[in-house]
N, C-alpha and C positions, 0 to 999 in steps of 0.2 A: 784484943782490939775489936776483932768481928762482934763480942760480946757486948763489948760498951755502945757499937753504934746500932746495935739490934735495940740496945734499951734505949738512946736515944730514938730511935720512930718509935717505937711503942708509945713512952712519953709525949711525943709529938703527935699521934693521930690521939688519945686520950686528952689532950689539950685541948684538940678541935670538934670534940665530940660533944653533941647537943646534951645538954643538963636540965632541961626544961622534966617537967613532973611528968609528960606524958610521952616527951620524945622516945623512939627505938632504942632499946638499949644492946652494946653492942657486946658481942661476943669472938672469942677467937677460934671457936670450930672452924673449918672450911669444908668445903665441901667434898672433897678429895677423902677425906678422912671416914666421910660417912656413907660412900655410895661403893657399890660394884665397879667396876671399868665402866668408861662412857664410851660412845654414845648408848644409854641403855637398851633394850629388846624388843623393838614391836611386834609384837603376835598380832596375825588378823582371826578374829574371831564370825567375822561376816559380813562379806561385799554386799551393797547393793547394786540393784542394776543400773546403769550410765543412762543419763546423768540422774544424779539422785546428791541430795545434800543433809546429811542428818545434823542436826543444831544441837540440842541436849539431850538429854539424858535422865532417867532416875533409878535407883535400885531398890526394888522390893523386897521386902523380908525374907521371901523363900530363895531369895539372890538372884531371879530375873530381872532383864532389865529393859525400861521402857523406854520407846525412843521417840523423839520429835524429828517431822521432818519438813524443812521449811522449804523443798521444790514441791509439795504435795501435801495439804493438808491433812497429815497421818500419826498416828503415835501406834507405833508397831512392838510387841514383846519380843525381843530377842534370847531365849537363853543359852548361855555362857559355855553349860556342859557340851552342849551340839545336841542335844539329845531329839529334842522337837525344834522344825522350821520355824523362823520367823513367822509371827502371826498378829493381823491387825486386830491393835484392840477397840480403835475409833478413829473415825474417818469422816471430813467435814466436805462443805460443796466447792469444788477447785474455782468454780464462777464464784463465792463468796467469801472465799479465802485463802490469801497467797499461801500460809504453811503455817506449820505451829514452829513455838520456839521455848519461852523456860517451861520448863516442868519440875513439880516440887510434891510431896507428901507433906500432908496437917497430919491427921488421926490416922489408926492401923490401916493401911489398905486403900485411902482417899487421898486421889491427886489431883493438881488444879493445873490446867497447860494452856498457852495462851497461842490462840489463835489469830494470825496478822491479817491487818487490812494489806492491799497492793501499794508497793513502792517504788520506785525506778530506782534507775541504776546510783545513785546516788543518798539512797534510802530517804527519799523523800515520799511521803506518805499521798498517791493518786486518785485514791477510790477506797470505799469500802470503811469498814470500821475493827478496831481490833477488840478481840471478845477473851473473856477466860471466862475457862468450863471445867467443867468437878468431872471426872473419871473414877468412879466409885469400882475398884476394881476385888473388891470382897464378893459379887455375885458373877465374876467373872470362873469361867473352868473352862482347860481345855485337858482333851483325852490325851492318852501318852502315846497314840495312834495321829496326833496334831491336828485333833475337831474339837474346836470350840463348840460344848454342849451347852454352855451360860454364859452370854455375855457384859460385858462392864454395864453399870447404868450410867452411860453418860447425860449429861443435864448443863445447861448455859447458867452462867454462876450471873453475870454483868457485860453489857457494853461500855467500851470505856472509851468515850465521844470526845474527850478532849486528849486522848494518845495518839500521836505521832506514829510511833514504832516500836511496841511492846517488844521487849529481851531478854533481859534476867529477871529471874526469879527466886526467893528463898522465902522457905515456912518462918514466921514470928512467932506463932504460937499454934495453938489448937485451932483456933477459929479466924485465924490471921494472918496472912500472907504480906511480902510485900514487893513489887514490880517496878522492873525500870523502864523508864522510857528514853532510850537510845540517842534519840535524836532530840528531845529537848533538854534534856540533862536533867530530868528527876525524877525522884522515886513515891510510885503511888503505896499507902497504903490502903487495903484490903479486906475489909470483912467479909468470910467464905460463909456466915449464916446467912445475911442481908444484904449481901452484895455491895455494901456504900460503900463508897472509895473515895481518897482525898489525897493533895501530895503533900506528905509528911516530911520528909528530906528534898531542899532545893539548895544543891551546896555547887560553887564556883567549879570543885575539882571534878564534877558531874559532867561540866562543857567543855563540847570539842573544840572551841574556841573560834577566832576569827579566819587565821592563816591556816585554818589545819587541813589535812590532807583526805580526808575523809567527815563525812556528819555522824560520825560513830563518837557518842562520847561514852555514858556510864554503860557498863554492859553487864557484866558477871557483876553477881550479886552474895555474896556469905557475912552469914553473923560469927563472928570467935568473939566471943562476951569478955569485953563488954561492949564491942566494938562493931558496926559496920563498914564490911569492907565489900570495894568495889574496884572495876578494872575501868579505867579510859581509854577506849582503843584509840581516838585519834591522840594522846600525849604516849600513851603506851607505857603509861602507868599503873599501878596498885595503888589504891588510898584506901584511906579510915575515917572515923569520926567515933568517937563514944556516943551510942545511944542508951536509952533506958530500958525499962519490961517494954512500953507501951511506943518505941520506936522514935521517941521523941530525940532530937539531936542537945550535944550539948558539950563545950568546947569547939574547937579550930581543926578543924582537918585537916589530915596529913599527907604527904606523899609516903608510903612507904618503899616501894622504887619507882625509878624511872627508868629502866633500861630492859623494861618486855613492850619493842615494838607491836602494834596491832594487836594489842592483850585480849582476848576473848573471854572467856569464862575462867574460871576456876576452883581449885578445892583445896581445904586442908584436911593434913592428915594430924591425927590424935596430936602430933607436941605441936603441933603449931605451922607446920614444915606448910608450905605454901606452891601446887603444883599450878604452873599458872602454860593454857592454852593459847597460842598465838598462831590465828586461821591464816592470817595472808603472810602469814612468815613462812609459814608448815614447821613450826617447833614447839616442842615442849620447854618451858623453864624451869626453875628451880628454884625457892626462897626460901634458903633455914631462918627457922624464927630465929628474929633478934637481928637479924641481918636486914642489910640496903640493897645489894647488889644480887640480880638472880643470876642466873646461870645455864644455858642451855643444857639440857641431857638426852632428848633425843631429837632426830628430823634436823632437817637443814631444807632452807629455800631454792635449792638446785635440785631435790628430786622427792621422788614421793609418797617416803616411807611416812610421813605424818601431812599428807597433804591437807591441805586446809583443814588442822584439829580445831574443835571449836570447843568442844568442854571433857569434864573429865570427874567421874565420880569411881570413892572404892569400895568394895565387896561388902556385906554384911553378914555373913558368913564366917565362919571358923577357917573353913578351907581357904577364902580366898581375902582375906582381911588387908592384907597387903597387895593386891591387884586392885592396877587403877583403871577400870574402863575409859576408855576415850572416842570421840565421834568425830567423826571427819568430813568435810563439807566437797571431801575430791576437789577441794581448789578453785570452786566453782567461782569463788568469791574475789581472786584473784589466781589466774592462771600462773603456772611455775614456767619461768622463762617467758612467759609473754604465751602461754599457747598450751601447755601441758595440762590437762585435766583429766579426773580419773573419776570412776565410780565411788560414793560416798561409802562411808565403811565403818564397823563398829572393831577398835583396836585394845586392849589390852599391855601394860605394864608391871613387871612384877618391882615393888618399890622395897624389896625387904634390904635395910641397908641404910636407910633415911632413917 
C-alpha cells in the first residue's frame, strides 16, 4: 500500500512539473544524500578590525585572495595558508569613495573592482560617482618577510555617470566585463580596453519592485552558459535568462528559486550546485542543479557564525578545490537581533560532498 501511494505523489508532482523547452528540470537527489552533517564548518581564516565590512572577493591563480571592502575603500590580499599578513594591494580617497564592491579577473593576473559613489542608509545614491578600475596585479610582489617590493599598477578603466549603486560583477570575456546596478535593476556592459559602457540586460526580474522591503534588487552576478544568472535581494530570489557570446538576452526569464531571503552574491561549483550568500539573514544556502528549493547549510540569523556573508568564491588550487571562501560584512548591514555586530571576516567552507 505505502508503495502504491509513493507512486501516486511521484505521478503527481511529475504532472505539475513545468515542460516548457527551458524550464528547470527536476531531479530526485536531495540534499541529505550529498552533503556531510549540517550545519556545515566555518573556519575563520582572518578578522578584520571592528567595524570593517568585506563585500567580495576574487581568487588568484597562485590561490591568494583579493578582497573588496565597502566601509573603506580598499582591496586587501589575504592569503589562505596564514603564512604572510593581509596586505593592501590598492587604496582609493575615503572623501571620494564609499568602498569598493564586485571584483572579477578578464586575462592572467588583471582585475576590474568597482569603486562606489556615497549612499545612505537606504542605498540611495548621495554624492559622488561610481568608477571601475583595472588592478593589474602581474607587477605586483611581495617578500615572504610581507614587503611589498612591487606594486599592482592600478589605473581608472571609466566613470559610470548614470549608476546608482555599482555591485556585482562577473568577466564576459577577455576584454568584457559585465555590472549591475543594485538599485536600478540593470546590468551595464563593459569594455575593459575603451572603457564604453551600455545597459545590455533590463529585465523585470532585476527590480526590487514597489512593496519591497529593501532598494536591493539585481546583485550577484554569474554566467553558467548559456545562462545569466543573478540574485534579487529585495524578492530573495535566484533568476536567469539565456544570453549569447556578446551578452545579448534572449527568451523570458526565470525564477530559479525563491526562498534565499536577502540573496547577496553567489557561486557555482563545477556540476552546477549553486552556493548562494544571504548578508542580512547571516546564512549560507544551497542549490543542487536542477532543483527549485535551496536549503540552508550553514549560519542562522540569531548569531554570528556567518554574520552578514555577502559572497563566496572556491580555491584554484589542487589543494583547496573544494574550499569555498566567504566574506562577511559583520552584520553591519543589518545587525543580529536588532544590535549585534562583529568584525568583518574572511571565512572558509570545506564543500567536499556536494
Amino acid at each position: 500500500m505505502m508503495q502504491l501511494i509513493l507512486s501516486w505523489v511521484l505521478l503527481a508532482i511529475l504532472a505539475i512539473a513545468p515542460r516548457v523547452g527551458n524550464a528547470l528540470p527536476t531531479v530526485e537527489s536531495s540534499l541529505a544524500v550529498r552533503t556531510p552533517s549540517l550545519p556545515l564548518t566555518v573556519n575563520v581564516l582572518h578578522t578584520f578590525e571592528f567595524p570593517s565590512w568585506c563585500e567580495n572577493l576574487a581568487v588568484q591563480a597562485n590561490g591568494r585572495l583579493l578582497v573588496s571592502r565597502l566601509d573603506t575603500p580598499e582591496v586587501i590580499q589575504v592569503d589562505p595558508t596564514g603564512v604572510l599578513a593581509p596586505t593592501t594591494v590598492a587604496s582609493w580617497n575615503a572623501s571620494e569613495y564609499m568602498g569598493c564592491l564586485g571584483i572579477s579577473e578578464t586575462v592572467a593576473g588583471v582585475f576590474y573592482v568597482i569603486t562606489s559613489a556615497f549612499v545612505n542608509d537606504i542605498f540611495v545614491k548621495t554624492s559622488g560617482v561610481n568608477s571601475i578600475w583595472e588592478i593589474n596585479m602581474n607587477t605586483f610582489n611581495v617578500s615572504s618577510a610581507g614587503v611589498v617590493t612591487s606594486n599592482a599598477t592600478v589605473s581608472k578603466l571609466v566613470d559610470i555617470e548614470s549608476a546608482d549603486f555599482l555591485n556585482g560583477m562577473i568577466t564576459l570575456n577577455a576584454y568584457h566585463i559585465l555590472v549591475g546596478d543594485v538599485y536600478n535593476g540593470w546590468v551595464y556592459k563593459v569594455n575593459t580596453i575603451t572603457g564604453r559602457y551600455y545597459i545590455a540586460i533590463n529585465d523585470p526580474l532585476m527590480k526590487f519592485g514597489a512593496n519591497a522591503t529593501t532598494n536591493l534588487g539585481v546583485n550577484g552576478l554569474k554566467i553558467h552558459s548559456p545562462y545569466l544568472y543573478w540574485t534579487n535581494t529585495a524578492v530573495g530570489s535566484l533568476n536567469r535568462i539565456l544570453i549569447n557570446a556578446k551578452a545579448e538576452p534572449y527568451g523570458v526569464s526565470q525564477v530559479v528559486t525563491a526562498n534565499v531571503p536577502k540573496a547577496d552574491d553567489f557561486i557555482f561549483k563545477s556540476d552546477g550546485t549553486a552556493f548562494i550568500a544571504q548578508n542580512q539573514e547571516d546564512e549560507l544556502s544551497v542549490l543542487l542543479s536542477g532543483q527549485s528549493v535551496a536549503e540552508v547549510v550553514a549560519g542562522n540569523n540569531i548569531s554570528t557564525t556567518l554574520a552578514g556573508v555577502t559572497a563566496g568564491k572556491f580555491g584554484r588550487l589542487s589543494t583547496d578545490a573544494n574550499r569555498l571562501y566567504l566574506t562577511t560584512s559583520g552584520a553591519l548591514g543589518l545587525p543580529i537581533n536588532g544590535s549585534v555586530v562583529v568584525a568583518g571576516s574572511v571565512l572558509y567552507i570545506d564543500t567536499t560532498g556536494f
